[in-house]
C-alpha distance (Angstrom), angle and dihedral (degrees) to the residues before:
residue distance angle dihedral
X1 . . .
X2 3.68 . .
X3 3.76 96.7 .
X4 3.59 96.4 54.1
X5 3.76 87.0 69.6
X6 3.57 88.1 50.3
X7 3.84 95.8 48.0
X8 4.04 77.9 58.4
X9 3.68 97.4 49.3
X10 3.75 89.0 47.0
X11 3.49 93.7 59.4
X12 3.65 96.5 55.7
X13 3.79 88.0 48.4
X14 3.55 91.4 60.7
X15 4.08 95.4 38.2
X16 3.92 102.3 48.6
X17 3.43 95.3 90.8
X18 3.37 93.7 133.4
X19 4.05 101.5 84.5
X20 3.76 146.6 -3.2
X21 4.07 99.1 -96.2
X22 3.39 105.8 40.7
X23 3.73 82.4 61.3
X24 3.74 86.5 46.8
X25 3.84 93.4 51.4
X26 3.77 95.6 50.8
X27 4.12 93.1 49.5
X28 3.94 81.1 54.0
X29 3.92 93.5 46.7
X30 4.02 85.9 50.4
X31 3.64 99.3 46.8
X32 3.73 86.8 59.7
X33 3.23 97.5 66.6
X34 3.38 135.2 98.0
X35 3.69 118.0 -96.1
X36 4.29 95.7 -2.0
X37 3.73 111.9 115.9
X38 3.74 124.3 168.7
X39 3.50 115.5 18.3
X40 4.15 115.5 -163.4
X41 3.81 119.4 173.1
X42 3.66 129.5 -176.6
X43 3.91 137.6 -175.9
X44 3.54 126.0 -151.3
X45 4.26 125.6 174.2
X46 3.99 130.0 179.5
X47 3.47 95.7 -60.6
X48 4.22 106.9 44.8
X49 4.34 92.0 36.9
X50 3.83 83.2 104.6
X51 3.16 92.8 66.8
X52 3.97 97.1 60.5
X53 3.35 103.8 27.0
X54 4.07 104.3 19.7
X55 4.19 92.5 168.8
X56 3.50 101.6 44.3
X57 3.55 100.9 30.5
X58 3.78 87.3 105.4
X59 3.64 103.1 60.3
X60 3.84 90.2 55.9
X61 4.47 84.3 48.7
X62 3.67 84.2 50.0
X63 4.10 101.7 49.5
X64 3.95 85.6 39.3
X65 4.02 118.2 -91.1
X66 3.71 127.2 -155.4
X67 4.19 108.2 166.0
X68 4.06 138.6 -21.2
X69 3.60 113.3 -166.1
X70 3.66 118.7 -162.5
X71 3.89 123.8 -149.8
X72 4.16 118.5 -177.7
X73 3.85 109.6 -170.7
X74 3.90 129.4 170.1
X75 3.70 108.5 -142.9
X76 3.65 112.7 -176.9
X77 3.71 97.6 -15.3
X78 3.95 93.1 -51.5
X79 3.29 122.2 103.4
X80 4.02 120.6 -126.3
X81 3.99 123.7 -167.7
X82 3.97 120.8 -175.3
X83 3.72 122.8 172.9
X84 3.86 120.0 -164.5
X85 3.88 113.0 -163.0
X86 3.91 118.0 -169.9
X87 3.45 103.9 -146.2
X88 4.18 119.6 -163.8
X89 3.70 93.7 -95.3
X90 3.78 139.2 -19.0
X91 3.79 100.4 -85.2
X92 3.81 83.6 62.3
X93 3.84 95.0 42.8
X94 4.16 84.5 57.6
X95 3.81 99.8 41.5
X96 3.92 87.5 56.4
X97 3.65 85.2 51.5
X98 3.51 93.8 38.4
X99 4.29 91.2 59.1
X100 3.23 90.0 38.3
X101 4.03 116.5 55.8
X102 3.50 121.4 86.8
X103 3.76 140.9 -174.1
X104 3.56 88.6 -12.9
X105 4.38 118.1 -165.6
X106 3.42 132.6 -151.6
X107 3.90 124.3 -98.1
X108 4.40 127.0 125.1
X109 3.91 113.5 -22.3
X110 3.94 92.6 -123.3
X111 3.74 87.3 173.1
X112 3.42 149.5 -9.4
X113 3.37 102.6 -86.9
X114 4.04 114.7 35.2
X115 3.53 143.9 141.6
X116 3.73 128.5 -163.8
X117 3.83 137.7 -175.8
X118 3.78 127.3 163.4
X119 4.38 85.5 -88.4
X120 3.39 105.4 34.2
X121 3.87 151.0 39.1
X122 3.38 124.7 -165.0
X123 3.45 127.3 174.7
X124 4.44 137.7 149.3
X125 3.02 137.1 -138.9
X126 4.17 140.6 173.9
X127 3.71 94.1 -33.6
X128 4.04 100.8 -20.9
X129 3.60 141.8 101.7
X130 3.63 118.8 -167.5
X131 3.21 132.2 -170.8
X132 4.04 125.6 -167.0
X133 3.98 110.2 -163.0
X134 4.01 130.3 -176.8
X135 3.35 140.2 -179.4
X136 4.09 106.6 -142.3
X137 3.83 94.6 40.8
X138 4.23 85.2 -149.3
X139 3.52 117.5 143.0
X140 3.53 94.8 -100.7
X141 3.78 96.0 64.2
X142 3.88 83.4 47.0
X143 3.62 95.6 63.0
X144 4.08 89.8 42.5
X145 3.46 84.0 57.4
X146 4.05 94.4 44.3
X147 3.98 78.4 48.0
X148 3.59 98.8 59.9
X149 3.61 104.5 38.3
X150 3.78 81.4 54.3
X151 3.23 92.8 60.5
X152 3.86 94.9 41.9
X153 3.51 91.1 53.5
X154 3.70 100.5 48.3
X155 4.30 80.0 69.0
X156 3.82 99.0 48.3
X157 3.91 102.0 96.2
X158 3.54 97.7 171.4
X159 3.45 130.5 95.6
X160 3.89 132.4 -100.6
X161 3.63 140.1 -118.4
X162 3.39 109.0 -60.4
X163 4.00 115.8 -149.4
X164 3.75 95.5 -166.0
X165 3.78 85.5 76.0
X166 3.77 91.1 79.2
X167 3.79 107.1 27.2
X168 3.58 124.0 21.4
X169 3.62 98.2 -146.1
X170 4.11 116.6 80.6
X171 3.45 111.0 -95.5
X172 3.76 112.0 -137.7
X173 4.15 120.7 -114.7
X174 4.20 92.3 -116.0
X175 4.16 83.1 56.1
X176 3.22 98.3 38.9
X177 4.26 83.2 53.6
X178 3.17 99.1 69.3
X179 4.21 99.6 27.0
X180 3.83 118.9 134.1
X181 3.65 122.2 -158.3
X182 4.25 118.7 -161.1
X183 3.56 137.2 -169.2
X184 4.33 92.4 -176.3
X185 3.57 150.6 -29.1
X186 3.96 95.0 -52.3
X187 3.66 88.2 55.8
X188 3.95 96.5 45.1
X189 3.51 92.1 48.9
X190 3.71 95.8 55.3
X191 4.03 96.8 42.4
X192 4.05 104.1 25.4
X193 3.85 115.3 11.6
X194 3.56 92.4 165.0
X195 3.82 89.7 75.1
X196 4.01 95.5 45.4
X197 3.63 92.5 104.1
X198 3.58 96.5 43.3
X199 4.14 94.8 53.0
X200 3.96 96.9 31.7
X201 3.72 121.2 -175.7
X202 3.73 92.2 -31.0
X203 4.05 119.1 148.0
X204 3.13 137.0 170.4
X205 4.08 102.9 76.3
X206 3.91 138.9 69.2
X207 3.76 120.3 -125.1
X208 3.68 131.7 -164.8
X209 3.41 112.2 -171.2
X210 3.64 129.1 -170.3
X211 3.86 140.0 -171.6
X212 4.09 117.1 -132.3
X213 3.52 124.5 156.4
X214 3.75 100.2 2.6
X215 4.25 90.0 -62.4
X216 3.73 121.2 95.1
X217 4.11 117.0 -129.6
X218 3.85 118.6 -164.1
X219 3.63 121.3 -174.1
X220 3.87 117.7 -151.1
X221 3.72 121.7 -156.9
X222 3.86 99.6 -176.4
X223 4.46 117.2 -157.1
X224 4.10 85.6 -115.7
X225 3.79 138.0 4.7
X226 3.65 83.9 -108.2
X227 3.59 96.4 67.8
X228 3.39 94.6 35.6
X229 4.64 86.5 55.9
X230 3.95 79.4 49.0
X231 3.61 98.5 56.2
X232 3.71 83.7 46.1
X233 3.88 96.5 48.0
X234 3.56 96.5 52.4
X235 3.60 97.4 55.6
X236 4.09 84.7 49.2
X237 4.12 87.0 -116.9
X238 3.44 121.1 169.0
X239 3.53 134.6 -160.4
X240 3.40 121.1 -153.7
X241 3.95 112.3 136.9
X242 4.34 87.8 21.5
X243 4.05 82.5 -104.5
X244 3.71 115.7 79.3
X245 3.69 137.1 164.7
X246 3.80 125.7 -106.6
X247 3.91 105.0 -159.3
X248 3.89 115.9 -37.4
X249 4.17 99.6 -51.1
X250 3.82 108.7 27.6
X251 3.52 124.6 89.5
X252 3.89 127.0 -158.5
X253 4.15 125.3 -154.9
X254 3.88 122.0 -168.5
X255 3.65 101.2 -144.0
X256 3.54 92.1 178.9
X257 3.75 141.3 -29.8
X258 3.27 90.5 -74.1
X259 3.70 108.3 38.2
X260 3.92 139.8 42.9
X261 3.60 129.6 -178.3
X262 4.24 114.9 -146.8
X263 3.84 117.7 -162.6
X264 3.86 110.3 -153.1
């Protein structure tokens, strides 16, 4: 198939970073294609995100950003956008995902972790988020879109987000759906805002939380014990039995020193 070879040519758009002409090469590769017009591509690191995404720049700071490159292409007379962002690590490559997917449909599980709607795919993997806009939302742009992430996945080597990090037992795939991960307030805000007040400006941990049974369960794995007795200080927690109650119906388990799990 023709579009396989541009799913190829696409990825080394968006991975020469590295110098002026290999950039050039792949642009050249693309327009000879059939059915790829235009071909724009732009970088952006820590310090120029503002300029592409001003208002939600910080969110990315916050779960820990490293580079977003930008690719417009006209394929057929439709135009095509997908942005790959290489986050620090994979936890922060799925809780950008995780804040960001919404009302997600059916359609081929290209990947673990995916969300599609009739104008855009989004998906991570490794250290990337991805996401596949259009401007028609007809099923032919959705299978361009299937295309390319195809072909974009077929070069991530490393591995995803792994769950098992934060609870031991398997979370299920319908949990796992609708799971948010945070690393602060920017992050809550965006993926659970009901819990804002409860977690406050507090840093220094990763949360996934997850919602089973009609209760919410986050699992904190602070950077030190320190921060993780702070977090607990502040909310005047104490810790007598390692399980203590946060108001009258939430629960909180010390898994270790540095990491609790609260049940709301």
């Amino acid at each position: 198939m023709q579009f396989k070879k541009t799913s190829s040519l696409l990825f080394l758009l968006i991975f020469s970073l590295s110098s002026l002409a290999q950039t050039t090469e792949s642009r050249q590769g693309l327009a000879a294609v059939e059915g790829i017009g235009e071909v724009r591509s732009r970088t952006f690191t820590e310090s120029s995100l503002y300029d592409y995404i001003n208002g939600g720049a910080e969110l990315y700071l916050e779960y820990g950003f490293d580079t977003l490159v930008v690719t417009e292409l006209v394929r057929n007379g439709r135009d095509i956008k997908v942005e790959i962002c290489r986050m620090k690590d994979p936890e922060a490559a799925f809780g950008i995902f995780s804040v960001s997917r919404f009302r997600c449909n059916g359609g081929p599980g290209l990947t673990e972790y995916l969300c599609r709607s009739a104008y855009q795919l989004q998906f991570c993997k490794g250290p990337f988020y991805v996401s596949i806009i259009n401007d028609t939302g007809t099923l032919e742009d959705q299978e361009t879109a299937d295309e390319i992430a195809t072909g974009i996945l077929a070069n991530i080597t490393e591995a995803s987000f792994d769950p098992t990090m934060f609870f031991e037992e398997r979370i299920d795939d319908e949990a796992m759906r609708g799971a948010v991960l945070v690393r602060g307030p920017l992050g809550l805000c965006n993926g659970i805002p009901e819990l804002s007040e409860t977690f406050g400006e507090a840093t220094g941990y990763t949360a996934l939380m997850i919602q089973s049974d009609g209760r919410t369960r986050a699992s904190l794995r602070f950077e030190s014990p320190g921060a993780a007795s702070e977090f607990v200080r502040c909310r005047r927690m104490t810790n007598p039995d390692s399980h203590y109650a946060i108001g009258s119906d939430s629960i909180v388990s010390v898994v270790s020193p540095n990491q609790i799990i609260i049940t709301f």
